[in-house]
Structures are given as C-alpha cells and as structure tokens.
C-alpha positions as a LaTeX table, in Angstrom:
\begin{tabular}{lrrr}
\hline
Residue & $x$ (\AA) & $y$ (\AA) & $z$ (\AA) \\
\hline
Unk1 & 7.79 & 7.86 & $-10.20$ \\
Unk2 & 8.59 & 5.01 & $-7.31$ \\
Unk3 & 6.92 & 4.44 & $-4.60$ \\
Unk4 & 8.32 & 2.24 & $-1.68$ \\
Unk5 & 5.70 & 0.32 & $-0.08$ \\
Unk6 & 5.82 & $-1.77$ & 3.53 \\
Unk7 & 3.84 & $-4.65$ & 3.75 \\
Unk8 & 3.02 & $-5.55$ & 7.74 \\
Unk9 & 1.17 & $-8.75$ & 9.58 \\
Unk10 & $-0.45$ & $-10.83$ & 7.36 \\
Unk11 & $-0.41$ & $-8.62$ & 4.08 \\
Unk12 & 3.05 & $-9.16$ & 4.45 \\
Unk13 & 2.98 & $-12.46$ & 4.32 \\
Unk14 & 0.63 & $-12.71$ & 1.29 \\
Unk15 & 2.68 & $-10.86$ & $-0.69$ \\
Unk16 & 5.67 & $-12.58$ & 0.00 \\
Unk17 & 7.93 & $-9.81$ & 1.05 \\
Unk18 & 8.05 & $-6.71$ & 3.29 \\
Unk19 & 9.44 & $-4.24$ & 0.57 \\
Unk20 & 8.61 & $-3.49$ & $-2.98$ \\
Unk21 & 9.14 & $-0.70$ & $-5.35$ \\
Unk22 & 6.40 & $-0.01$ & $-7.49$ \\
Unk23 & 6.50 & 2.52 & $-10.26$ \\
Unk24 & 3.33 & 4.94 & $-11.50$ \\
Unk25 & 2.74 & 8.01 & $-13.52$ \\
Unk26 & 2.97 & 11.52 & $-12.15$ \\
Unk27 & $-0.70$ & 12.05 & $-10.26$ \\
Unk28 & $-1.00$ & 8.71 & $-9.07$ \\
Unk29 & $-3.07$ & 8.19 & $-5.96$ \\
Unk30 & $-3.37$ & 6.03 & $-3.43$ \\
Unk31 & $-5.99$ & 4.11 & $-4.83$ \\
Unk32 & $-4.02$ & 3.75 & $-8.36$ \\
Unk33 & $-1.08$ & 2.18 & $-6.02$ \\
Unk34 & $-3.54$ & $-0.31$ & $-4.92$ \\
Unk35 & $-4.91$ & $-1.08$ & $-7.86$ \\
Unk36 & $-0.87$ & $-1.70$ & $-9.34$ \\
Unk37 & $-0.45$ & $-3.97$ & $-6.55$ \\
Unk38 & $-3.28$ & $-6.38$ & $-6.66$ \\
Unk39 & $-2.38$ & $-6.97$ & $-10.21$ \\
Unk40 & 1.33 & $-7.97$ & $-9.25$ \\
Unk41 & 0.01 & $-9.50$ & $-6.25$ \\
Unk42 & $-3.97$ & $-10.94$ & $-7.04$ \\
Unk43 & $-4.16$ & $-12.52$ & $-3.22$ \\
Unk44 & $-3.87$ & $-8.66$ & $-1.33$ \\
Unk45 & $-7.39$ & $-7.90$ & $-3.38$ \\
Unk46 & $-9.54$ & $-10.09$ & $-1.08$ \\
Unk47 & $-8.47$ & $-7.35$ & 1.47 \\
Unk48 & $-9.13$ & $-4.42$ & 0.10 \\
Unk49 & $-12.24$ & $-3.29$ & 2.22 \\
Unk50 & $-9.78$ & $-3.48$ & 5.32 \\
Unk51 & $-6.56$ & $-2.16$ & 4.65 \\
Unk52 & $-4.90$ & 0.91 & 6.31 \\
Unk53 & $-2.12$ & 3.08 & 3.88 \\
Unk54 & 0.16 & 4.87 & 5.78 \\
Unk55 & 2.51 & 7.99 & 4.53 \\
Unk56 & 4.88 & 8.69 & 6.58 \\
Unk57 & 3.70 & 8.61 & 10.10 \\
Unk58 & $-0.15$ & 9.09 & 9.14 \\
Unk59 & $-2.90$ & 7.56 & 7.67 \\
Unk60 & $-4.12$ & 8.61 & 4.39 \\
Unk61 & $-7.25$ & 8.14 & 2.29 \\
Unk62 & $-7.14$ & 6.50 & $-1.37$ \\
Unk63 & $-7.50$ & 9.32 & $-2.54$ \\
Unk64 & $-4.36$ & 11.07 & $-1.53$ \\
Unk65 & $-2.23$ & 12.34 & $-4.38$ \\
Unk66 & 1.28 & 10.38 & $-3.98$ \\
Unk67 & 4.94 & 12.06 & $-4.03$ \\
Unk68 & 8.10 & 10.70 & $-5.30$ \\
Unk69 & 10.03 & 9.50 & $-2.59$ \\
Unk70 & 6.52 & 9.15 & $-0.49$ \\
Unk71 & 7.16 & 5.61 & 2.00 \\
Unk72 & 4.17 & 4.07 & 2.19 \\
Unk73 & 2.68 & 1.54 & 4.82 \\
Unk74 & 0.07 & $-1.07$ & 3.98 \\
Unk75 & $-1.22$ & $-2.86$ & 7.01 \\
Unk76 & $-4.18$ & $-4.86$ & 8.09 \\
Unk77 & $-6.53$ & $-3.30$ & 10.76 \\
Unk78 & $-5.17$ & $-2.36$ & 14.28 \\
Unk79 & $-6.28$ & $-4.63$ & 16.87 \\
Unk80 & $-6.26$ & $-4.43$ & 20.43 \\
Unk81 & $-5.94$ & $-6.55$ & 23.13 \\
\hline
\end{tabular}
C-alpha cells in the first residue's frame, strides 16, 4: 500500500522535501513507516526519540496499524512561545 507522508519544520528540511510516497505491506505500522524512512533518508534517525506522527488531524502512537490512503504528518515537537 502507499502512504503519503508530510514532512514539517526542520524534518522537512532534512529530508529534502515536504511530500513523499512511501510504499509498505498490508499491516504496516507506524513504526515500520519510520523505520522505511530512515533508510531512504539516514539523517531523520537522529530524531527519532522526538518526533510526533500525525493521521489525519490526530496524533498517533507507532504502533498504530496504517490504512491505504492514511495522510500522515511527521513533525518535530510543538513549541511554544
């Protein structure tokens, strides 16, 4: 199945683009999307203790069971100010 997946702030920049398709078996969960991404893109690892994944209009856990067609949002911490 595809995924499409939103890169935001900084993550965005270290991966080089905003948008990105990624493709995984049936099943996959978040964490599995993850783990597809930092091997495309190595740098978003260093991160991994901090990032938010958003579905839709809420936040999920990595272990959240993805849908085709699901739009997901990776994004650094929310900060305040």
């Amino acid at each position: 199945m595809k995924i499409a997946v939103q890169f935001y702030a900084q993550l965005r920049d270290l991966a080089g683009t905003q948008n990105r398709e990624v493709g995984l078996a049936e099943g996959a969960t978040v964490s599995d999307l993850l783990n597809q991404i930092y091997k495309e893109i190595p740098a978003l690892r260093a991160h991994d203790k901090t990032i938010l994944v958003g579905c839709g209009v809420e936040f999920v856990d990595r272990d959240y069971k993805l849908k085709p067609g699901n739009e997901i949002a990776i994004m650094p911490p929310v900060q305040g100010g």
